[in-house]
FIKOLZA-1660 file (N, C-alpha, C; in steps of 0.1 Angstrom, whole numbers, plus 5000, padded with zeros to 4 digits):
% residues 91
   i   px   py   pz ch aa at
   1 6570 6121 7451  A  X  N
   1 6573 6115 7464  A  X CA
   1 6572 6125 7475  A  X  C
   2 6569 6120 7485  A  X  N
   2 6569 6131 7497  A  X CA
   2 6582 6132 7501  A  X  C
   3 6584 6146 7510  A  X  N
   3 6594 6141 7517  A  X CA
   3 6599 6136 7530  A  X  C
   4 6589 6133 7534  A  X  N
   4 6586 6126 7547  A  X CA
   4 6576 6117 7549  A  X  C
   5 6579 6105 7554  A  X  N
   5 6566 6094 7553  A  X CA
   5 6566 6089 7567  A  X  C
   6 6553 6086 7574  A  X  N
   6 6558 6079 7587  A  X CA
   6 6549 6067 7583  A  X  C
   7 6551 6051 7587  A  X  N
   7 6550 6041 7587  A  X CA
   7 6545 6040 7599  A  X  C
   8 6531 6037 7601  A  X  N
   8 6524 6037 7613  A  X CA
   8 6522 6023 7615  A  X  C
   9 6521 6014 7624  A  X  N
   9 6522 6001 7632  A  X CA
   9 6507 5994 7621  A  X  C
  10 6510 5984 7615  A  X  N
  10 6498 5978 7603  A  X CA
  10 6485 5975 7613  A  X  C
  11 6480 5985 7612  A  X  N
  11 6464 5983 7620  A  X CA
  11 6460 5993 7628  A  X  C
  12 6465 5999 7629  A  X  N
  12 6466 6010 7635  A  X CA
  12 6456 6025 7629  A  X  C
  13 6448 6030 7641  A  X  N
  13 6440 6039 7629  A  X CA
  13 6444 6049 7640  A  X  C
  14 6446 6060 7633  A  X  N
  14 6451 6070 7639  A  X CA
  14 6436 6082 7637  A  X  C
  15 6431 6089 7648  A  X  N
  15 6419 6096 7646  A  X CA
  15 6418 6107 7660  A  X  C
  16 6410 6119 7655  A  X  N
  16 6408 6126 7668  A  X CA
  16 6399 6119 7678  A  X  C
  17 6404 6125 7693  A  X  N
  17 6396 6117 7703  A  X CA
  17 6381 6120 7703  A  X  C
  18 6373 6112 7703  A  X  N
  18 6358 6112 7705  A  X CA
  18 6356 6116 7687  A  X  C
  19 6361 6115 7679  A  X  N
  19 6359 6116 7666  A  X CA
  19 6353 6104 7661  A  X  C
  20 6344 6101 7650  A  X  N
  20 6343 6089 7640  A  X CA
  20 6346 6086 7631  A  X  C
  21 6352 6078 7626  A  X  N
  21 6363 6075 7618  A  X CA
  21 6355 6076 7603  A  X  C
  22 6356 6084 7594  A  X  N
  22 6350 6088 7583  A  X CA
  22 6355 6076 7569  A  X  C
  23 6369 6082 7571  A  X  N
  23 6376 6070 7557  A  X CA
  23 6392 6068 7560  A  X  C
  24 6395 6057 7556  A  X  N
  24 6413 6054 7557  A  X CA
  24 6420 6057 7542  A  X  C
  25 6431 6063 7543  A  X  N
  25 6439 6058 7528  A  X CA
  25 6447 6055 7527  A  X  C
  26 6453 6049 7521  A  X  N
  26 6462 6042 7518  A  X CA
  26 6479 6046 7520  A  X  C
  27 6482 6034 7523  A  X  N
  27 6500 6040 7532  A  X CA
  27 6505 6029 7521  A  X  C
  28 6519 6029 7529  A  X  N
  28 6529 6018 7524  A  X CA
  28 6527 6007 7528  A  X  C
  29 6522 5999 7535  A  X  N
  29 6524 5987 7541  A  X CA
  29 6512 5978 7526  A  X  C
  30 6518 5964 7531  A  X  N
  30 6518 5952 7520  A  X CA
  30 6497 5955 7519  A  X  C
  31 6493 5952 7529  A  X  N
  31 6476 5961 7521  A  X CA
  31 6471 5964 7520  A  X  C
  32 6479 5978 7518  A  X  N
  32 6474 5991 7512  A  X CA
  32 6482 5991 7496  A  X  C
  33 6492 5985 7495  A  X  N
  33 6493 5983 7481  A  X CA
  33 6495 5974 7473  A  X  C
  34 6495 5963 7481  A  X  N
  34 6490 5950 7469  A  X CA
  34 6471 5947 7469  A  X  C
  35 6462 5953 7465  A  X  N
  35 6453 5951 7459  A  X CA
  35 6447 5946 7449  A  X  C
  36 6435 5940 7449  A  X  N
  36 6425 5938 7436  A  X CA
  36 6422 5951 7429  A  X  C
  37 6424 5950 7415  A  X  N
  37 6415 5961 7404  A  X CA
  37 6402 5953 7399  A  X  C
  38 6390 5958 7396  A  X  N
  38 6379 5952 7392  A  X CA
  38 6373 5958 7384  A  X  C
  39 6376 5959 7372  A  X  N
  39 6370 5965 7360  A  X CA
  39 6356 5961 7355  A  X  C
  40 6343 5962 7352  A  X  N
  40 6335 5956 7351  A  X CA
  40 6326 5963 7341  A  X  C
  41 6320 5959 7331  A  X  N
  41 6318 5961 7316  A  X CA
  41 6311 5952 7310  A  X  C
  42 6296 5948 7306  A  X  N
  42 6292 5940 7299  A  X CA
  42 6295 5937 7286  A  X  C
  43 6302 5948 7283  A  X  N
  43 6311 5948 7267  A  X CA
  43 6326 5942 7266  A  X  C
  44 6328 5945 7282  A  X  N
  44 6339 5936 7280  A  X CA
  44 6344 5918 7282  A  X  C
  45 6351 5920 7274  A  X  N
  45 6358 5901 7275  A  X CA
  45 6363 5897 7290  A  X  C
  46 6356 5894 7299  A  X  N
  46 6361 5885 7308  A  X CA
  46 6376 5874 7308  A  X  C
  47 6381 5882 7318  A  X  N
  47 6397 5875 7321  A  X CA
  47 6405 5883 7329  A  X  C
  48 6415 5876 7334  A  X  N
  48 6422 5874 7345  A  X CA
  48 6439 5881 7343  A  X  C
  49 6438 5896 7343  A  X  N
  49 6455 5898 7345  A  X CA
  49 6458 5901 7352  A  X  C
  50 6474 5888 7356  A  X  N
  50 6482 5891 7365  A  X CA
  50 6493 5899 7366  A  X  C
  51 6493 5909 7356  A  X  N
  51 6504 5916 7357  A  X CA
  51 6504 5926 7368  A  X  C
  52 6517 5934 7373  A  X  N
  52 6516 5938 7381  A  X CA
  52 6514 5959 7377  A  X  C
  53 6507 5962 7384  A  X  N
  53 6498 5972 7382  A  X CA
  53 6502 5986 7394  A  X  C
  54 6498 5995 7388  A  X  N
  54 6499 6007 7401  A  X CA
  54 6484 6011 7401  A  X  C
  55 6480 6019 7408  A  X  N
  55 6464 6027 7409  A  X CA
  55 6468 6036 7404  A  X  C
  56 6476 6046 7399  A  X  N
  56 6477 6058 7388  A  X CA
  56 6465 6050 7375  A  X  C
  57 6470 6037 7372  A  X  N
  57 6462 6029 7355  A  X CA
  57 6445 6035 7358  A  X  C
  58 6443 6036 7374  A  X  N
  58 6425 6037 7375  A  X CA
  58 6417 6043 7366  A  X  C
  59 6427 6059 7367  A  X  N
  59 6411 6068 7358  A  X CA
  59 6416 6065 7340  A  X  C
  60 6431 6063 7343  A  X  N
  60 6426 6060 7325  A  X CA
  60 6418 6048 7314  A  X  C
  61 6421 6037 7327  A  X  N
  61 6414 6029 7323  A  X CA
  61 6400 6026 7322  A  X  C
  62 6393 6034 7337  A  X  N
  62 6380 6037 7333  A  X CA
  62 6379 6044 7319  A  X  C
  63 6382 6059 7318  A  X  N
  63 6378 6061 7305  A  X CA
  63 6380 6053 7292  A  X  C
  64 6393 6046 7291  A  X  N
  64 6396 6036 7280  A  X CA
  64 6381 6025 7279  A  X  C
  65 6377 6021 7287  A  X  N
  65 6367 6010 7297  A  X CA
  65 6354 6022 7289  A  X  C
  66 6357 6032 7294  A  X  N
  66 6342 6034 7287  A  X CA
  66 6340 6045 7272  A  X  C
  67 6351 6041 7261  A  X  N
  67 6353 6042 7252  A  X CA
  67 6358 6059 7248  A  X  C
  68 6360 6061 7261  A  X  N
  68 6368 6077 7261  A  X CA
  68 6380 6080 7257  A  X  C
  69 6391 6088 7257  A  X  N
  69 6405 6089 7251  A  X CA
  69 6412 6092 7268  A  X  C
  70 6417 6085 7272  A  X  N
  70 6429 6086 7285  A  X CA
  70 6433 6095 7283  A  X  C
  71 6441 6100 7272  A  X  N
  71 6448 6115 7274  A  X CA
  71 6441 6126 7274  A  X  C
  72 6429 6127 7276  A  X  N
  72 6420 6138 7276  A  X CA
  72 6425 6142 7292  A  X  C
  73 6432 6129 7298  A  X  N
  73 6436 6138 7310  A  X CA
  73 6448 6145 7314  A  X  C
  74 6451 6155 7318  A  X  N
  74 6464 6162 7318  A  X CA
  74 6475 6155 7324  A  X  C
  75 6474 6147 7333  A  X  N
  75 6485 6138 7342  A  X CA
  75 6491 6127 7334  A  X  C
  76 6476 6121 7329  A  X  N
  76 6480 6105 7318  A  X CA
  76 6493 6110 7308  A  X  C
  77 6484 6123 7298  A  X  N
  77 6491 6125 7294  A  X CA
  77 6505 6131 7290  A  X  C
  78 6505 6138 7308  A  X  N
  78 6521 6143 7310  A  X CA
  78 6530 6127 7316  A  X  C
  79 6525 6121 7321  A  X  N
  79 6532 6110 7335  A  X CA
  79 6529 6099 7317  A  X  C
  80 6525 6099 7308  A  X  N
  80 6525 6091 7298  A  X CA
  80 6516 6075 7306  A  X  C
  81 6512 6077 7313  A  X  N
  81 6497 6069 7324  A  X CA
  81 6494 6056 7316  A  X  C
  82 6494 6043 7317  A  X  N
  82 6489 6032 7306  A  X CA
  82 6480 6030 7313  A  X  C
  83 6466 6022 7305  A  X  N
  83 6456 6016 7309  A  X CA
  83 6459 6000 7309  A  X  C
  84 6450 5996 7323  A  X  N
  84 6453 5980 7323  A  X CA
  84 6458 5973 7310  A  X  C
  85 6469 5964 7314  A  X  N
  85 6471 5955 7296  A  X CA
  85 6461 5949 7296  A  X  C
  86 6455 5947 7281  A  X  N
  86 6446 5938 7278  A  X CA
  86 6437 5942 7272  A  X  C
  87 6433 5953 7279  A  X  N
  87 6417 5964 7282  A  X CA
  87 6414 5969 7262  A  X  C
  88 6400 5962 7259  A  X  N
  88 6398 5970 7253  A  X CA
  88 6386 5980 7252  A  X  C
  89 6387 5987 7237  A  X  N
  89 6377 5997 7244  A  X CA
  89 6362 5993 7245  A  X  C
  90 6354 6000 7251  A  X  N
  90 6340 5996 7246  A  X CA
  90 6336 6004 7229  A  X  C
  91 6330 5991 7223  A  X  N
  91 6329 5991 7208  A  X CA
  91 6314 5998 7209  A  X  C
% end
């Protein structure tokens, strides 16, 4: 966690003057973190989970998704990281 967060007004893009806005990321407000994930895989079984999710699951799931081992990465498997429920691997 940080130790300081500032909650900027929902819409609000904060940027140097005469600058162009390159990319936004993500804060605390409701959408920046309630999101769609979209896994996509012709190997995989099409369906719908509603369980509730963080974006840490991304990269392991991609690799799980493309028949890699998630713990090959040092975070997954220090933070013990799950991949989407459901997800299987590609066969």
């Amino acid at each position: 966690m940080p130790e300081i967060m500032v909650q900027p007004k929902p819409g609000t893009i904060y940027a140097k003057a005469n600058a162009s806005k390159i990319a936004e990321h993500g804060g605390a407000s409701e959408f920046d973190r309630h999101v769609a994930l979209l896994v996509s895989n012709p190997a995989l079984k099409a369906e719908e989970i509603k369980e509730k999710v963080t974006t840490t699951w991304v990269a392991p799931t991609i690799l799980k998704s493309l028949g890699l081992d998630p713990n090959a990465l040092d975070a997954v498997k220090a933070e013990n990281t799950p991949v989407l429920p459901g997800l299987k691997a590609v066969e």
